[in-house]
TITIMI-159115 format. One line per 3 residues: their letters; for each residue x, y, z of C-alpha. Coordinates in steps of 0.2 Angstrom, whole numbers. Layout:
TITIMI-159115
a = X/Y/Z; ...
END
This chain:
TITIMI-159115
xxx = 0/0/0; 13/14/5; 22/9/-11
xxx = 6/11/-24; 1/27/-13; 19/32/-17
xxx = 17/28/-35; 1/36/-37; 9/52/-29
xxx = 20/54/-44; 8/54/-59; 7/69/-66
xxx = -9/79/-67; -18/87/-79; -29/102/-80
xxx = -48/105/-88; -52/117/-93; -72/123/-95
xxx = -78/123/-113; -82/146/-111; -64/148/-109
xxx = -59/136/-126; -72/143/-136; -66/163/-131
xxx = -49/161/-133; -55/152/-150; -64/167/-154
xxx = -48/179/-150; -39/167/-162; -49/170/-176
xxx = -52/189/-172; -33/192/-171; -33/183/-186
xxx = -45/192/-197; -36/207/-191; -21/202/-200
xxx = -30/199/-218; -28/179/-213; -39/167/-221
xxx = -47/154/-208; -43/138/-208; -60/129/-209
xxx = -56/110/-204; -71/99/-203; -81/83/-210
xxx = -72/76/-225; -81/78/-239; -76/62/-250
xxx = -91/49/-250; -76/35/-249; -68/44/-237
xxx = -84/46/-224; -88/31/-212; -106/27/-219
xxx = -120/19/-207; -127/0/-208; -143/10/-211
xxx = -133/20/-224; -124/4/-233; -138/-6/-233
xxx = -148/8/-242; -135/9/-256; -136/-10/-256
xxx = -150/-10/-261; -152/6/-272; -137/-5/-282
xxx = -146/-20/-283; -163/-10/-288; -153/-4/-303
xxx = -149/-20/-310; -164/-29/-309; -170/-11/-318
xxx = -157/-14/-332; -160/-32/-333; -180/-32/-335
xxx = -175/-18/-348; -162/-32/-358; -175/-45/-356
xxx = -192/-36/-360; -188/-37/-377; -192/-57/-376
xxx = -207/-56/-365; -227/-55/-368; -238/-63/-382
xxx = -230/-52/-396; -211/-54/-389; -198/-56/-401
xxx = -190/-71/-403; -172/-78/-397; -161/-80/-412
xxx = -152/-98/-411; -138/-101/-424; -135/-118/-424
xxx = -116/-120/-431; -108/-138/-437; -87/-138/-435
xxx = -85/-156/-441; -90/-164/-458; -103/-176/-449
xxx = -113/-167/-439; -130/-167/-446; -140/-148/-440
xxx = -157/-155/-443; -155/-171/-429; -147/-158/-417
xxx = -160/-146/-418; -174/-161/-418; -166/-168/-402
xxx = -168/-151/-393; -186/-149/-396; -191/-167/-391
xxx = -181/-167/-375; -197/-152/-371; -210/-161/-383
xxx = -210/-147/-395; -218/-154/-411; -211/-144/-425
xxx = -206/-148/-445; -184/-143/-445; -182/-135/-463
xxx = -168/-127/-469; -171/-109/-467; -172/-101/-451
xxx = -189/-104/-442; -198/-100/-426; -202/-113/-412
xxx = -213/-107/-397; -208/-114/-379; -222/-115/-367
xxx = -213/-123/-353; -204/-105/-352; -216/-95/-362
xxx = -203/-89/-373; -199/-90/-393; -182/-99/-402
xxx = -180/-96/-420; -168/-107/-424; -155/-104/-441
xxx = -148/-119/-447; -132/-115/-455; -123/-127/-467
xxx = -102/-130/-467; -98/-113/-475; -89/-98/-469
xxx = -99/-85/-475; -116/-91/-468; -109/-96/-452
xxx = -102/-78/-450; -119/-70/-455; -127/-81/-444
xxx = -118/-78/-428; -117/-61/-427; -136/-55/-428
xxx = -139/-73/-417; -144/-71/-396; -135/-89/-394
xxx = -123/-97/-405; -122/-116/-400; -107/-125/-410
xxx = -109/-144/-412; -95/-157/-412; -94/-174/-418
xxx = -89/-188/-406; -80/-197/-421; -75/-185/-433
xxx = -61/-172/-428; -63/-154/-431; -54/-151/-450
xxx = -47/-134/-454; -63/-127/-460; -70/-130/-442
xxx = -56/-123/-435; -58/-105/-448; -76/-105/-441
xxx = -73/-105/-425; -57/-89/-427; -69/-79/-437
xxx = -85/-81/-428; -74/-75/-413; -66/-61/-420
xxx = -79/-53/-428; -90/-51/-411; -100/-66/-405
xxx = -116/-65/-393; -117/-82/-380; -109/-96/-384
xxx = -115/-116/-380; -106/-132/-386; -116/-149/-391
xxx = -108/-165/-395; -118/-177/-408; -118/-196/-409
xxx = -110/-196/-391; -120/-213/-387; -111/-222/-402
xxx = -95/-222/-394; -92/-238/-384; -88/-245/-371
xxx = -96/-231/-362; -83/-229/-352; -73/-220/-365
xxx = -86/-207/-366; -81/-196/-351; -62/-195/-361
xxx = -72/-191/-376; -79/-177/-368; -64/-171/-356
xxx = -55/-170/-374; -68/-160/-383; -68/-147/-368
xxx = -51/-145/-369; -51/-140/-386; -64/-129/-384
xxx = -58/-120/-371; -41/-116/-381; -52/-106/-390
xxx = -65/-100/-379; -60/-106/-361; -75/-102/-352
xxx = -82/-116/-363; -82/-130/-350; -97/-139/-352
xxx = -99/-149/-367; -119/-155/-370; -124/-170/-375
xxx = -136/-169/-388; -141/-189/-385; -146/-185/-368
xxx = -163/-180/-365; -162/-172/-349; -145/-161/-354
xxx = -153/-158/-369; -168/-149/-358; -155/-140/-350
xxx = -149/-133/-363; -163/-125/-368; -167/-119/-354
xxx = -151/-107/-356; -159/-102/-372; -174/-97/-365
xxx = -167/-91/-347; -150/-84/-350; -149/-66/-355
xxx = -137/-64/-371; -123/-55/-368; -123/-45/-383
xxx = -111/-39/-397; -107/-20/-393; -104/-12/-410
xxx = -120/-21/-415; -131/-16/-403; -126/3/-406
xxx = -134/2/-421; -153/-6/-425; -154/-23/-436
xxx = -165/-41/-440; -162/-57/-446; -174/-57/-464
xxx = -188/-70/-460; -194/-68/-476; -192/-59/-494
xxx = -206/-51/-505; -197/-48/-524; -209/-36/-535
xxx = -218/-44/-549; -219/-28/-559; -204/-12/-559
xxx = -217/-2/-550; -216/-12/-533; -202/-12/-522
xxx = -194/-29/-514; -200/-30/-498; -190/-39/-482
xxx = -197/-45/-465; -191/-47/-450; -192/-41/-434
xxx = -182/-26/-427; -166/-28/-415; -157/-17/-407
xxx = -159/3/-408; -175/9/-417; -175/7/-434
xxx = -176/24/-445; -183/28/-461; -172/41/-465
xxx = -155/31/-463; -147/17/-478; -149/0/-474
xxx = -134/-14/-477; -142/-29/-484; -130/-43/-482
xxx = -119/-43/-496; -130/-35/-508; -127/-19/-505
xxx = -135/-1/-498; -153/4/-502; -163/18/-496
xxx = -179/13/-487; -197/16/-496; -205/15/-481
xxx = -207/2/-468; -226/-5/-462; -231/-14/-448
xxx = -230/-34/-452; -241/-44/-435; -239/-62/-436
xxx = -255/-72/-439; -264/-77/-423; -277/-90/-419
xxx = -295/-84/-416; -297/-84/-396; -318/-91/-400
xxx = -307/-108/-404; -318/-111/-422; -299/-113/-431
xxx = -301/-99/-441; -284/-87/-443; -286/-69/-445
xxx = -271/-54/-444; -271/-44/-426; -272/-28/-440
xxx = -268/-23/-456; -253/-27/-464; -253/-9/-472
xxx = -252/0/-457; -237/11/-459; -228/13/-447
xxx = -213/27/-453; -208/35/-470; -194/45/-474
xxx = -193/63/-475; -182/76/-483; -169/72/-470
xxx = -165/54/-480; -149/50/-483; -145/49/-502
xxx = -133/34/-509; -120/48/-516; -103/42/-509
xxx = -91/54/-513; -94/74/-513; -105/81/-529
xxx = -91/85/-542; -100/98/-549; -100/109/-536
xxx = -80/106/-534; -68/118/-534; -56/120/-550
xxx = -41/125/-552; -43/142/-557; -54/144/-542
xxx = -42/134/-530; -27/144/-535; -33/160/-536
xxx = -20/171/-545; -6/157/-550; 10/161/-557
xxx = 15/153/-573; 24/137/-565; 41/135/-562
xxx = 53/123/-566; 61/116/-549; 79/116/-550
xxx = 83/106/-532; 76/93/-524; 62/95/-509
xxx = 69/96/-492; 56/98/-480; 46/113/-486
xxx = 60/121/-496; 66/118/-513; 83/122/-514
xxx = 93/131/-529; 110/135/-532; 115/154/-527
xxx = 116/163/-546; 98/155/-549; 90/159/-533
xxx = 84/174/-538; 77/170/-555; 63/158/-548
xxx = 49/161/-533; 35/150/-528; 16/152/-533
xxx = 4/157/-518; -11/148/-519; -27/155/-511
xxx = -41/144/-508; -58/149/-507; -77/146/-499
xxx = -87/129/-501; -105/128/-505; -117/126/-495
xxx = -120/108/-502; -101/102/-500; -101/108/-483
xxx = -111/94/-478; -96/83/-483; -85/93/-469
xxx = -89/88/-453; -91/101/-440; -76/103/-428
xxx = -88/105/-414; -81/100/-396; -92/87/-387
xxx = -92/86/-368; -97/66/-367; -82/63/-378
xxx = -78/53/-364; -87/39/-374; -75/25/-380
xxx = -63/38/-380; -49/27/-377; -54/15/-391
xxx = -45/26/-406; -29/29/-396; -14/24/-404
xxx = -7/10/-389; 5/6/-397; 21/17/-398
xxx = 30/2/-386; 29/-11/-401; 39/1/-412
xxx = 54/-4/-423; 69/4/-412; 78/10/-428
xxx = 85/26/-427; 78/42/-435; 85/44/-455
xxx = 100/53/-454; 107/42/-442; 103/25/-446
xxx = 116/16/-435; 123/20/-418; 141/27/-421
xxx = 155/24/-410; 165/37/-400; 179/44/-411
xxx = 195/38/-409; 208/50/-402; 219/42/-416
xxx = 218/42/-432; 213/27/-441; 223/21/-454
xxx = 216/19/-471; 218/10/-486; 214/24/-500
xxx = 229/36/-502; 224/55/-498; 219/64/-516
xxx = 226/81/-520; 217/79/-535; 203/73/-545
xxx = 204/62/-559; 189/57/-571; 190/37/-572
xxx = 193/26/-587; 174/23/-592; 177/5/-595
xxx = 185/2/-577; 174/13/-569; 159/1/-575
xxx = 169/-16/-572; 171/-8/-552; 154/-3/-551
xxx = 146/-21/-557; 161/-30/-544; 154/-17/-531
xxx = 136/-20/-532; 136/-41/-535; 148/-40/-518
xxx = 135/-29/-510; 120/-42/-520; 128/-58/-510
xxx = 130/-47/-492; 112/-43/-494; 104/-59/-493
xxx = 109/-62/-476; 105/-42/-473; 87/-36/-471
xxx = 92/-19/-461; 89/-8/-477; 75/-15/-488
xxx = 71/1/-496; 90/0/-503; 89/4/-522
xxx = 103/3/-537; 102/17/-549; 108/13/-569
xxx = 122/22/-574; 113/28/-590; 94/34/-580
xxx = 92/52/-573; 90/51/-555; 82/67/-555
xxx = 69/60/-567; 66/43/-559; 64/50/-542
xxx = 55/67/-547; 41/62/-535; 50/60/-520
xxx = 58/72/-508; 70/73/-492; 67/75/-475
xxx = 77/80/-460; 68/71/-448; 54/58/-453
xxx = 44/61/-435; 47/82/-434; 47/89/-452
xxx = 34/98/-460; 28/87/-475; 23/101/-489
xxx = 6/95/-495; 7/107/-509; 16/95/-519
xxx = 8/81/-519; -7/87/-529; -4/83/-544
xxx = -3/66/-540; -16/63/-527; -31/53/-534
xxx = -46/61/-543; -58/56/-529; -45/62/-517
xxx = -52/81/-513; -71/74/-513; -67/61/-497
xxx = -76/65/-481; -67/78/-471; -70/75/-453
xxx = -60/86/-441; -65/79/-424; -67/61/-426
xxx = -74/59/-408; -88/73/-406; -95/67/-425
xxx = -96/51/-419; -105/53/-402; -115/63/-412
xxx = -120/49/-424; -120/36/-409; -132/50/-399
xxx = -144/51/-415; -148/33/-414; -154/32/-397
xxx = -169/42/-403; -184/37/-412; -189/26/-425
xxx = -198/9/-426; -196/1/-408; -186/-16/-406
xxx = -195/-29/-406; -209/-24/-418; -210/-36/-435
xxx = -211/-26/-450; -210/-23/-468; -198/-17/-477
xxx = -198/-7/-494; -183/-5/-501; -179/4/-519
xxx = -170/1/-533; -166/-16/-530; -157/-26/-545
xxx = -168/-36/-552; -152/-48/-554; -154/-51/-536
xxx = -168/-61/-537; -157/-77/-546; -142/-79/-536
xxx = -154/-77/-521; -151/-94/-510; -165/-95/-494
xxx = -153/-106/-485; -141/-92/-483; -146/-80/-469
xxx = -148/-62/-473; -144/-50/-464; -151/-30/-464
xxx = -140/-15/-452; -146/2/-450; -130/15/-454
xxx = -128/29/-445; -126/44/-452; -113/47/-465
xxx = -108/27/-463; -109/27/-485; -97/41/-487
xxx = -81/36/-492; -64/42/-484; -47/35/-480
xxx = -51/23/-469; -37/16/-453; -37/-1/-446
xxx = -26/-6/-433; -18/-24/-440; -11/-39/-434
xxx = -4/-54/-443; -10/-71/-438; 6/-80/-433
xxx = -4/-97/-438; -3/-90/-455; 17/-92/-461
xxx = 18/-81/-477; 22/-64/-475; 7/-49/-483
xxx = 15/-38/-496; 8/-20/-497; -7/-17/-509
xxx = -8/-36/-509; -27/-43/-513; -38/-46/-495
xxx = -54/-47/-492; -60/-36/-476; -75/-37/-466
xxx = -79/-23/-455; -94/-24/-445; -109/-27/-456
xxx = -100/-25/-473; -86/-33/-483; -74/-27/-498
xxx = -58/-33/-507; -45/-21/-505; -28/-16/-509
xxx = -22/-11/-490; -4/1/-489; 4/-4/-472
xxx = 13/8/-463; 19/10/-445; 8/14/-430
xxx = 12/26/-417; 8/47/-414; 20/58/-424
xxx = 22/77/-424; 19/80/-441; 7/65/-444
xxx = 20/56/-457; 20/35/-457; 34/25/-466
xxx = 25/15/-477; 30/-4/-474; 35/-15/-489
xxx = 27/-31/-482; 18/-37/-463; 27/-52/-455
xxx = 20/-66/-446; 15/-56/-428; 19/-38/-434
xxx = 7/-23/-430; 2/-10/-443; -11/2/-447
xxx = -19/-2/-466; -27/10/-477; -36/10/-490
xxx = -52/21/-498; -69/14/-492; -87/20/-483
xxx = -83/23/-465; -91/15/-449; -91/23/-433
xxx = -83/16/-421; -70/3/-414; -76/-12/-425
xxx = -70/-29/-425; -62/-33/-443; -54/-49/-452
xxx = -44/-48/-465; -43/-64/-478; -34/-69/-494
xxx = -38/-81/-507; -30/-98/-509; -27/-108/-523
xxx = -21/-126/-521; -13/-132/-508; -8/-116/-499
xxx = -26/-116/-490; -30/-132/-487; -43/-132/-497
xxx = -51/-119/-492; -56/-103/-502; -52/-94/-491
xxx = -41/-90/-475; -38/-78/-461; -23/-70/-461
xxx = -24/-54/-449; -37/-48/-436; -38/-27/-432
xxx = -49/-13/-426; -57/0/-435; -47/16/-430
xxx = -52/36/-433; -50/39/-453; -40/53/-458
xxx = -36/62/-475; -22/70/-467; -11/54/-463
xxx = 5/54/-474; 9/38/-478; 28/40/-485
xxx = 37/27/-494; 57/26/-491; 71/23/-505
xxx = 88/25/-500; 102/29/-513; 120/21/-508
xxx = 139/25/-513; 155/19/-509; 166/29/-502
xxx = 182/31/-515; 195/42/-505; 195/44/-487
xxx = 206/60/-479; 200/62/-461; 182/68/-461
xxx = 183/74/-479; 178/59/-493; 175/54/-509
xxx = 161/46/-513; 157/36/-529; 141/25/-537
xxx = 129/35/-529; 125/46/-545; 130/45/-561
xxx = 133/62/-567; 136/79/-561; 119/88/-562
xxx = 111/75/-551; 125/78/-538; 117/96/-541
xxx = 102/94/-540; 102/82/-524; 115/91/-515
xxx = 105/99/-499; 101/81/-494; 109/76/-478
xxx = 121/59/-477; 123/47/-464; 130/32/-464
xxx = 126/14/-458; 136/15/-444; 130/31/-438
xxx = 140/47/-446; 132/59/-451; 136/72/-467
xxx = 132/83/-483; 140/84/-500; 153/99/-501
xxx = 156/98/-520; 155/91/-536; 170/79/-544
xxx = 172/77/-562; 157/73/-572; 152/54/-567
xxx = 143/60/-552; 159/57/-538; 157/71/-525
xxx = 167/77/-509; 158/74/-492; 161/81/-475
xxx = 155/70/-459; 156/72/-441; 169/61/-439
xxx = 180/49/-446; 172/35/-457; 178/16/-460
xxx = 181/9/-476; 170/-5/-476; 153/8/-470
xxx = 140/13/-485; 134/32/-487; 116/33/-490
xxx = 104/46/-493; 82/44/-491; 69/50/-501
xxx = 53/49/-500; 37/50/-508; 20/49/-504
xxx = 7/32/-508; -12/36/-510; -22/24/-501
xxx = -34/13/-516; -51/12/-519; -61/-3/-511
xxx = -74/-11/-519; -88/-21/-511; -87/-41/-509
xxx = -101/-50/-519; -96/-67/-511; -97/-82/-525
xxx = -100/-69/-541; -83/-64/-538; -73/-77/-547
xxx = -58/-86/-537; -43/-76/-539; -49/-61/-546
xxx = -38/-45/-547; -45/-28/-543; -42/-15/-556
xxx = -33/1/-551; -24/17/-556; -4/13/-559
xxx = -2/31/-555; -11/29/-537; 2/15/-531
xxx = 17/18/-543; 33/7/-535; 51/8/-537
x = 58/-8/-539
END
């Protein structure tokens, strides 16, 4: 006791205030303060929601505001199936292997609910009872094309495997393009599973289907059997339960699956398509993309009710209305089928121009912005000023609006360029190889130092060239650093040969003078839609949609006009047809981007302007793509790229209608023989529809090499480059460099063969190469649409020489 009284003694104590004297000596504070001019300090509550302990009462109320919201959004997915005149769940039905019979499978899934209903070969409606919902069911055959029409306007795609037969190469095509175009839910059956025996060996027959498919598709663990009654049933209960997960650039726009097609007996009546609306409200005013038929404009669309049994149960069938029940016609705001701006209204040359200068003959080659002259001519020559002038009111539609758009927050990431990390890292032209420190001796070298110049024996100089370039031909083989390396004849002008193409400091930084390139830019070139902001034109497009129109869900008529007649004859009803609203502007045509990766299944590499067949969303064309290199670059210039390697990225280009957004596209090619396995044809890239753009410069390289002859310090002679003195001239303000990093420019002209003194940055080997870049701008071509089995195998697109002229 003495000790804790002694302990307790010792404690410290600690004085309370009352609360009147804290809050005046507060209020002193803050007077003293405000006397000074200070600002209080105003502490409190923080004010960030994730910051702020929330109350049980509080959580549980956000709980369940969340979980109010999601059943609101579900019911709003699924209300499209539900009531008497719901729409129907689109089931494609897809065989992988040579065996698999579509009718049986689609026979053994109504049985296992005892649906009694005839299995044809065009798509056809089954009604469900047991879950009060409605399957329409597209049988599709073995062929790519259907398969891909069929999967992406289908709710459920369900791919069926044989127990015996393994999945061939035409399978496995199906499966990568389904995929990579954008595919809704996915189910995998197996057929003919009882007919394995011993039973035993069944489960391992399954095990080994799952594992394939989930290489593919790995959430693709259960395999249905479609001999079993009871997982058959289960099956379509996730057809008629599960809510489809949708294809997003699909579902931004409004489409159908035709159920049914009316053609015109006489030239005054108008083809008419059935089907029942999906996705956003279908509009008059808008095109329509009918398969691979083409773009129509609609005549009007009219109601189209499914005939119904009389309730009084005397057998008699009568409509719920009129057939002729319009439901919306377009009005002057319809989109007309023009393509490409009015030419008419085009400006022309005199009006472009303005007051023009008789032209000028250049007398050096483009560097940058600049064409440079020798100093006594400088003078003598000046450079026209062109003046442009005022559009139409008419071709200003073909201008999009630079309009800044506050929910550009929509997809914006989606047209980024993300992937400056996968560039090649060559250095910049001008310094193509990394040159070493300089030594703090100098080298010694083979080539005497020349006092002065003598012009060569013509016969030895030619001998020496030819020696030179057949030792540089049997180095390159094994060398793939320059491929843009080209060997100028003796007797050709380079000046004439290389009159299109200019140099430039720095490929990534230097301004590209578009002025030039007019004369040999396309006839179609200045009549493209010109879209400055890309993002705010299409929110606006995407925004438009959201509004009116036919609702989803309703089954209608459409009348479409001036449908070819042709059509009619190579018309096949088990083919599924397919109908997408455009957006607005989606039929003008522009220089289209598409991000671009080879399939490294496929071995060959893609040469530039190489034959392909593109789809892109809801369309497909053959084009003539020009590869060049991705990434952001300050004065938007792209070295074009001879070929795309197996697992290379690029961006192609061609001419073609735009469609907004980032769309899934595959790229195919043709195959003859045995190079495709026998198939027709054969995926060879994937990509992503990127912002188009008439700006982006695609520039094709060509490098020009000499030899250097004479070697005295930095000072050399180089030799093989040109061929005689006015080229020397007339190329003389391009920079040098060398392979191994040195960099130069020609001091003067030797002789008359084209040998010039060079001064470097530093002392050069013997064995390096001097080289100089040109470059020239490629014109994207024109693609034209894919008409599927009327284009013959191996059919070569026609196109301007002077759009994609090479130098070999």
């Amino acid at each position: 006791m003495p000790s804790a009284v002694a302990s307790h003694s010792h404690r410290p104590t600690t004085k309370v205030l009352p609360k009147s004297f804290k809050s005046k000596k507060a209020t002193k504070g803050a007077l003293r303060d405000q006397a000074k001019g200070k600002v209080p300090n105003e502490t409190g509550q923080r004010k960030t929601p994730h910051q702020q302990v929330m109350s049980k009462f509080d959580r549980r109320n956000q709980a369940k505001q969340r979980q109010l919201a999601k059943h609101k959004e579900h019911q709003k997915e699924t209300s499209i199936f539900s009531g008497r005149d719901s729409a129907p769940r689109i089931v494609a039905v897809v065989p992988l292997c040579a065996d698999v019979n579509v009718t049986t499978a689609i026979q053994s899934l109504n049985k296992s609910l005892d649906i009694e209903s005839e299995v044809t070969e065009t798509s056809f409606r089954v009604p469900v009872d047991r879950f009060k919902q409605k399957l329409q069911y597209v049988p599709v055959k073995r062929d790519l094309t259907a398969s891909m029409d069929a999967a992406r306007v289908a709710d459920y795609v369900v791919f069926v495997l044989s127990s015996e037969v393994e999945v061939d190469a035409l399978g496995e095509l199906i499966i990568r393009s389904v995929e990579n175009q954008g595919m809704s839910t996915l189910f995998t059956a197996v057929q003919n599973l009882d007919a394995i025996q011993p039973a035993k060996a069944r489960s391992d027959v399954v095990k080994s289907l799952a594992s394939f498919m989930t290489h593919f598709h790995p959430g693709q663990e259960k395999i249905y059997n479609l001999d079993s009654r009871q997982e058959c049933s289960n099956l379509m209960r996730s057809l008629c339960t599960t809510t489809p997960k949708g294809i997003h650039w699909r579902d931004q726009r409004s489409w159908m699956l035709v159920d049914g097609i009316q053609w015109p007996s006489t030239e005054n009546e108008s083809t008419v398509l059935t089907g029942v609306v999906r996705g956003k409200g279908l509009k008059a005013d808008r095109l329509v993309q009918v398969g691979d038929w083409g773009t129509f404009q609609i005549e009007k669309i009219t109601a189209a009710p499914l005939l119904v049994k009389n309730r009084k149960g005397d057998g008699m069938i009568i409509e719920e209305s009129e057939t002729d029940n319009i439901l919306e016609i377009p009005d002057e705001d319809q989109d007309d089928l023009a393509d490409l701006a009015p030419e008419e209204v085009m400006m022309d040359d005199a009006e472009m121009e303005g007051n023009v200068e008789e032209p000028i003959k250049q007398k050096g080659v483009l560097l940058d912005d600049h064409h440079y002259f020798s100093e006594e001519e400088r003078e003598e020559y000046t450079m026209p000023k062109k003046l442009p002038k005022g559009t139409s009111s008419y071709q200003a539609a073909w201008f999009l609006d630079d309009v800044s758009d506050s929910e550009s927050e929509l997809d914006d990431q989606e047209m980024e360029d993300a992937q400056d990390e996968n560039l090649p890292a060559a250095p910049e032209d001008g310094m193509e190889g990394i040159a070493h420190r300089e030594p703090t001796e100098a080298a010694m070298s083979e080539y005497p130092q020349s006092e002065m110049f003598v012009e060569p024996n013509e016969d030895d100089d030619a001998a020496q060239l030819e020696a030179y370039r057949s030792r540089k031909r049997d180095e390159a083989e094994d060398d793939k650093e320059f491929p843009d390396e080209i060997e100028l004849h003796p007797n050709v002008l380079a000046r004439e040969r290389l009159a299109k193409y200019r140099g430039l400091k720095s490929l990534r930084t230097s301004p590209w003078n578009t002025d030039e390139d007019r004369p040999f830019q396309p006839d179609e070139w200045s009549r493209l839609l010109q879209i400055s902001d890309y993002q705010s034109s299409r929110n606006r497009s995407l925004r438009e949609a959201l509004v009116g129109g036919v609702a989803p869900g309703t089954r209608v008529h459409i009348h479409l006009k001036d449908v070819p007649r042709d059509l009619e004859k190579s018309y096949t009803p088990s083919q599924p047809i397919t109908l997408f609203s455009l957006l607005r502007h989606e039929n003008k045509k522009t220089s289209l981007n598409f991000d671009i990766t080879h399939k490294e299944d496929f071995e060959k590499s893609i040469k530039g302007k190489e034959e392909l067949i593109v789809q892109c969303g809801p369309r497909r064309f053959v084009i003539n793509p020009l590869f060049s290199l991705p990434g952001n670059t300050e004065n938007d210039v792209h070295k074009y790229c001879r070929y795309l390697h197996p697992g290379q990225s690029a961006i192609a280009t061609f001419m073609g209608p735009i469609t907004w957004g980032s769309v899934p596209t595959l790229f195919f090619k043709r195959t003859t023989g045995e190079d495709g396995n026998g198939l027709p044809l054969q995926l060879v890239a994937t990509g992503t529809a990127r912002a188009p753009s008439t700006s982006r410069v695609i520039a094709k390289r060509v490098i020009l090499t000499g030899h250097p002859y004479h070697i005295h310090k930095k000072v050399v002679t180089i030799r093989y480059m040109f061929f005689n003195r006015e080229d020397v001239e007339w190329f003389k303000a391009l920079p040098l460099w060398t392979k191994r990093g040195r960099a130069g420019y020609i001091k003067e002209t030797l002789g008359t063969h084209g040998y010039f003194k060079a001064n470097f940055d530093g002392r050069i080997n013997p064995q390096d190469a001097v080289g100089v870049s040109l470059y020239k701008r490629v014109w994207p071509r024109n693609a034209i649409p894919f008409t599927g089995p009327l284009l013959e195998a191996g059919a070569s697109v026609s196109q301007d020489e002077s759009m994609g002229e090479d130098i070999q």
